[in-house]
DRENDOKOL-831548 format. One line per field, with one value per residue: residue number from 1; residue in one letter; x, y, z of N, C-alpha, C in turn. Coordinates in pm, 1 decimal, always signed. Layout:
<sites>
torti <- (NUM | ...) $
lummar <- (A | ...) $
npx <- (X | ...) $
npy <- (Y | ...) $
npz <- (Z | ...) $
capx <- (X | ...) $
capy <- (Y | ...) $
capz <- (Z | ...) $
cpx <- (X | ...) $
cpy <- (Y | ...) $
cpz <- (Z | ...) $
</sites>
This chain:
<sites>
torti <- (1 | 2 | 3 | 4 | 5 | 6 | 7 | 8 | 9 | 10 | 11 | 12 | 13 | 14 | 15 | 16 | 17 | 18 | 19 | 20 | 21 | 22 | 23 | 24 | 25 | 26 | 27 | 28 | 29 | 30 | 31 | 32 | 33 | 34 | 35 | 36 | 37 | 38 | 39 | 40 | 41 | 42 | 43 | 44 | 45 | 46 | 47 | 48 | 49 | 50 | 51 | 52 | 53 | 54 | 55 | 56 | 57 | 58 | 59 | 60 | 61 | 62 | 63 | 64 | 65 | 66 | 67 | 68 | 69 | 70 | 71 | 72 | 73 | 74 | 75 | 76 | 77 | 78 | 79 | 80 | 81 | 82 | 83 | 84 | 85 | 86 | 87 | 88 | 89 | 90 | 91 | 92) $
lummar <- (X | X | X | X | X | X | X | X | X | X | X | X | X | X | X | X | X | X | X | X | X | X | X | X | X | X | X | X | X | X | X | X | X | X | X | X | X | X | X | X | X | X | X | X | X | X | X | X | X | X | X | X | X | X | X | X | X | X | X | X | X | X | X | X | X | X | X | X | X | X | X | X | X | X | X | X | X | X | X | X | X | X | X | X | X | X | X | X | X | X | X | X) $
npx <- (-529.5 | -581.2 | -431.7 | -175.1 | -169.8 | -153.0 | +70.8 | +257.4 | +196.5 | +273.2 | +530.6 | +636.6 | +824.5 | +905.8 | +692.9 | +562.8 | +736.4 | +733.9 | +458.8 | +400.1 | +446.0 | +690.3 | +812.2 | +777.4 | +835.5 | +1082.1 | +1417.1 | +1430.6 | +1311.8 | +1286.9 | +1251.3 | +1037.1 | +1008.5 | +1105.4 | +915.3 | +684.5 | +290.0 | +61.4 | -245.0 | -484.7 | -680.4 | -854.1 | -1080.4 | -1161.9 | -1261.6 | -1306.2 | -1259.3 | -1279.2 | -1098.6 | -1115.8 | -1115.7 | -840.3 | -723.2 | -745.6 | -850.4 | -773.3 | -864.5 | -713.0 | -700.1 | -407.4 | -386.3 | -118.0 | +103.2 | +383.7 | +641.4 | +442.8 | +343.8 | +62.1 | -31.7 | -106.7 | -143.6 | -266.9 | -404.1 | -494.0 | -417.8 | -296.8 | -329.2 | -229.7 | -342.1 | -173.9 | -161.3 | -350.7 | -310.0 | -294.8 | -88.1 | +73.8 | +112.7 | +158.7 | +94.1 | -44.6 | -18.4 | -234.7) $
npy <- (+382.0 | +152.2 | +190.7 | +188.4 | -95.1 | -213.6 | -70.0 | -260.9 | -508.8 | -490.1 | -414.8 | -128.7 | +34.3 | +315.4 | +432.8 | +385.2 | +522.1 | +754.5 | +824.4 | +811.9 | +936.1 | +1257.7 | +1224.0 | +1000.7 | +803.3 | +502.2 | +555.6 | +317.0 | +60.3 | -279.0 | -492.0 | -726.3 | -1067.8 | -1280.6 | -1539.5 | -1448.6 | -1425.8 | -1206.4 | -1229.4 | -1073.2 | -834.2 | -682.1 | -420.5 | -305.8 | -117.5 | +205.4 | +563.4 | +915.2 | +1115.0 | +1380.9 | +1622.9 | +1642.2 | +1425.3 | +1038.3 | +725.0 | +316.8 | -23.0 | -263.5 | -617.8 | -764.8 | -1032.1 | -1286.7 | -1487.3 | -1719.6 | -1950.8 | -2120.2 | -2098.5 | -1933.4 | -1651.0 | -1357.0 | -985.5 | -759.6 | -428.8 | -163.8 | +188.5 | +453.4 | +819.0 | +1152.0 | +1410.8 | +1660.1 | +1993.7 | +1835.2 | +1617.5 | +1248.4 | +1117.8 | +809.4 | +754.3 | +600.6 | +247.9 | +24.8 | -310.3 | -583.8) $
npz <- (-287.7 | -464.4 | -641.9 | -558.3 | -479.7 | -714.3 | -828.6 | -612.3 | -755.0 | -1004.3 | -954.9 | -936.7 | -860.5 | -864.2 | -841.1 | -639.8 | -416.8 | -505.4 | -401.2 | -136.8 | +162.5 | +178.5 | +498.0 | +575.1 | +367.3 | +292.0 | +238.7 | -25.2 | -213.7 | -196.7 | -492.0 | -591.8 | -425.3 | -659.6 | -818.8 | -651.1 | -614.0 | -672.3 | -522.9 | -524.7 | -355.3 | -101.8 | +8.3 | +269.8 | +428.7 | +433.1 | +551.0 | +560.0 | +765.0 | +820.8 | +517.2 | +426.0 | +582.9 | +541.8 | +588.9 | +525.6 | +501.6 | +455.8 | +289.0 | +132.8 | -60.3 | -110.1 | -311.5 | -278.0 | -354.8 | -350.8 | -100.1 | +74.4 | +173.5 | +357.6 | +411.2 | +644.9 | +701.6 | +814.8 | +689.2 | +692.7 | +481.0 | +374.2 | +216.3 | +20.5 | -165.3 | -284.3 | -391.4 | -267.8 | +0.2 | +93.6 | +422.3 | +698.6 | +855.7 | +1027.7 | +1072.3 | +1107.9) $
capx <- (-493.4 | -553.5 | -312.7 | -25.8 | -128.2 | -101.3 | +197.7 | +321.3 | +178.4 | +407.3 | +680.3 | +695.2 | +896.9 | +930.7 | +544.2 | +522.7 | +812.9 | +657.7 | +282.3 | +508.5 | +473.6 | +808.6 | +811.1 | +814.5 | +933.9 | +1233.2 | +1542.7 | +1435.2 | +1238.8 | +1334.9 | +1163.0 | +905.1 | +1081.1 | +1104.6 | +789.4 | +583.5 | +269.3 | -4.3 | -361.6 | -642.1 | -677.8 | -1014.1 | -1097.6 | -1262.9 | -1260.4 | -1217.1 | -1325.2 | -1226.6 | -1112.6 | -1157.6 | -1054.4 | -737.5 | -681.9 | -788.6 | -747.9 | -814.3 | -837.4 | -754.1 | -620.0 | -378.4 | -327.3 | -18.2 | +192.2 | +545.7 | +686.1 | +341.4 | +256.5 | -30.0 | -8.6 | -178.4 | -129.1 | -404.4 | -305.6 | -519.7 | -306.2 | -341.2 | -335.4 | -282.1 | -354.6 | -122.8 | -160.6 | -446.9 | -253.8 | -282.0 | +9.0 | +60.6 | +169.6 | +230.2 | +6.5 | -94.3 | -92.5 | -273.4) $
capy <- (+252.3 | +41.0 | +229.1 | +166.9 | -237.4 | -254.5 | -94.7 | -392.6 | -655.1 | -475.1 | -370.1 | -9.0 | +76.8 | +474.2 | +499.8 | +358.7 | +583.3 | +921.2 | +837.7 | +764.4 | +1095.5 | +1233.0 | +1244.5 | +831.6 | +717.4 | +470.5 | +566.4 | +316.5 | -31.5 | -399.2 | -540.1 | -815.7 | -1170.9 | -1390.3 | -1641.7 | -1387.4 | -1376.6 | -1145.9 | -1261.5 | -990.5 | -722.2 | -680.0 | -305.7 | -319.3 | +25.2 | +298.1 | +652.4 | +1033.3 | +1210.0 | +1534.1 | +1639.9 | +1599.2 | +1289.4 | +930.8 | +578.6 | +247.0 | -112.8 | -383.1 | -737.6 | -810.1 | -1188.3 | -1318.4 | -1652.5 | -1727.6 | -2102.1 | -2227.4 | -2083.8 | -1858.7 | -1541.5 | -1198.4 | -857.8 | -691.9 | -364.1 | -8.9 | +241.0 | +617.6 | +877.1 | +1289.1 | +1486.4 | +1780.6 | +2007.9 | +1775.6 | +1458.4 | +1201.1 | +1050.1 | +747.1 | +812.9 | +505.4 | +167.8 | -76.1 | -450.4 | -678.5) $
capz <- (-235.3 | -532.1 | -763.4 | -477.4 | -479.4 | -852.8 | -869.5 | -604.3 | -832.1 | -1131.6 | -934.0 | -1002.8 | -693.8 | -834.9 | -808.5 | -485.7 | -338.8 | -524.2 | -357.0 | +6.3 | +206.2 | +242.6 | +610.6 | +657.3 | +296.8 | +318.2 | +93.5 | -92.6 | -150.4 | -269.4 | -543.1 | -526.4 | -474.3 | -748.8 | -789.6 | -588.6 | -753.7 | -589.1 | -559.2 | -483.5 | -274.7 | -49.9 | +100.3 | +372.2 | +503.8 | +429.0 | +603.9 | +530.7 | +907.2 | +746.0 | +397.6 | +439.1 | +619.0 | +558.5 | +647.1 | +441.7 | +589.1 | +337.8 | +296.3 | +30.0 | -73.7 | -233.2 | -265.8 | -227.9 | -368.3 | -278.5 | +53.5 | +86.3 | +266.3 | +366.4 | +473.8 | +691.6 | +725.2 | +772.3 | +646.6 | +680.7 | +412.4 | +395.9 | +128.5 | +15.9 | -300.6 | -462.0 | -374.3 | -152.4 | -17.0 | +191.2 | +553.9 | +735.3 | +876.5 | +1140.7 | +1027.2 | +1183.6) $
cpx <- (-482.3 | -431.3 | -191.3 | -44.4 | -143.9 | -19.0 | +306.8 | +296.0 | +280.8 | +521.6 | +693.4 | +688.8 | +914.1 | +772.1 | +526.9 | +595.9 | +750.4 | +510.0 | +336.9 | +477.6 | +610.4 | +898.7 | +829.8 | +874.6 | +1032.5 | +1289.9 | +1541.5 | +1332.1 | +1287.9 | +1210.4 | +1078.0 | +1011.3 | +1036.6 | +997.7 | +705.9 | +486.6 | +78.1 | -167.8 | -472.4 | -569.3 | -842.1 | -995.2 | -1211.3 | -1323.1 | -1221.7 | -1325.3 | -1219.2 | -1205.4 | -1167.0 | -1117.4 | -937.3 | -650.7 | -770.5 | -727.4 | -827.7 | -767.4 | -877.1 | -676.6 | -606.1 | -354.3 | -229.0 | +38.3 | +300.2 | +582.1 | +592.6 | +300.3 | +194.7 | +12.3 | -90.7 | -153.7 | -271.6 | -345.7 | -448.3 | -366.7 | -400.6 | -264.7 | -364.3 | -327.8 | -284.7 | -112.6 | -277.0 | -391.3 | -246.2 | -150.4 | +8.5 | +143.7 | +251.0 | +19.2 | +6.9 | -142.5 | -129.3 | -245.5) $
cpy <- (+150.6 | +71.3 | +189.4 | -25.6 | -266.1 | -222.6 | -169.7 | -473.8 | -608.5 | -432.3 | -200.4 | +78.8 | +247.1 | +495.8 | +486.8 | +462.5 | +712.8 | +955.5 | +798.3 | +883.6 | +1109.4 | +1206.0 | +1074.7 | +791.7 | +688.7 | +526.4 | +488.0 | +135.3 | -135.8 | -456.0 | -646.1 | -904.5 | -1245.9 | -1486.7 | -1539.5 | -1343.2 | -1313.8 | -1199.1 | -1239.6 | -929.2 | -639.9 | -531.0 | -380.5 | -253.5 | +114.4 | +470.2 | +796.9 | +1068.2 | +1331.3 | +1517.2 | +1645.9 | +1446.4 | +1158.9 | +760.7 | +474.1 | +128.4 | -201.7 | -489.8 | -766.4 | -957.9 | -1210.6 | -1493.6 | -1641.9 | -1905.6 | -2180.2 | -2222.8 | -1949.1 | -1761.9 | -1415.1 | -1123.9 | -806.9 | -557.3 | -214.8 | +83.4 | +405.0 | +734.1 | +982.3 | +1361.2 | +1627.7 | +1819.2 | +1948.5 | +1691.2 | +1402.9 | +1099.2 | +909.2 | +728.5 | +684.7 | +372.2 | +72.0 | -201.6 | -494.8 | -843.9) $
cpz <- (-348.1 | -631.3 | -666.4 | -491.8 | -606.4 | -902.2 | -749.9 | -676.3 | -975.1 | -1069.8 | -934.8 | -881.2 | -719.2 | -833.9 | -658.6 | -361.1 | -352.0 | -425.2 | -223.9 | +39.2 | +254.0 | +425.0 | +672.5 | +536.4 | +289.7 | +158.1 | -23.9 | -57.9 | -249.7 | -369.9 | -520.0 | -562.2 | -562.4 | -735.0 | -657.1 | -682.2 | -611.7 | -632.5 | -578.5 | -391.7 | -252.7 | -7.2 | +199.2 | +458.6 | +481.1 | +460.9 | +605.0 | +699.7 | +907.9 | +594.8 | +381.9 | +502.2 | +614.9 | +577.9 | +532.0 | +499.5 | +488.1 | +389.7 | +146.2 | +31.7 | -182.5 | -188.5 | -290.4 | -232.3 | -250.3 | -146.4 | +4.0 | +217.3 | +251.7 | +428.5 | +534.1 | +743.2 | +709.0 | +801.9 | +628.2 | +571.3 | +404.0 | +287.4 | +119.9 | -150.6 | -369.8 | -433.2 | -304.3 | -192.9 | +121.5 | +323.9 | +589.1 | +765.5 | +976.4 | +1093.4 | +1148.2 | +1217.5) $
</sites>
């Protein structure tokens, strides 16, 4: 989870697509807008189902030409090979 919200705070849209499970990743993803500048990122949860599946319940904060904003979002995660990848999520 934190390696996927530090590569939104740099941008690095081919990490984020590779760690995507192929089964939901879009074709493709827009970069971060201009003057977006990201602020933290809280966990707040996070619990194994089994060894293979887990979930993680964070809030990212960012700003945008001076408005404040946040994502609340658990997000579920499988593991294949030795790697976890990220499935899909439920903001709040």
């Amino acid at each position: 989870m934190r390696s996927r919200y530090s590569a939104f705070v740099l941008d690095k849209l081919p990490y984020l697509l590779a760690t995507w499970h192929p089964t939901t990743r879009p074709a493709s993803l827009e970069s971060n807008s201009p003057g977006l500048k990201w602020l933290g990122l809280q966990i707040k949860a996070a619990a194994d189902q089994d060894a293979e599946h887990a979930t993680v319940e964070f809030v990212a904060r960012s700003r945008l030409d001076g408005r404040a904003s946040r994502m609340h979002e658990t997000s579920r995660f499988v593991r294949e090979n030795g790697q976890w990848f990220y499935l899909d999520g439920d903001v709040r």
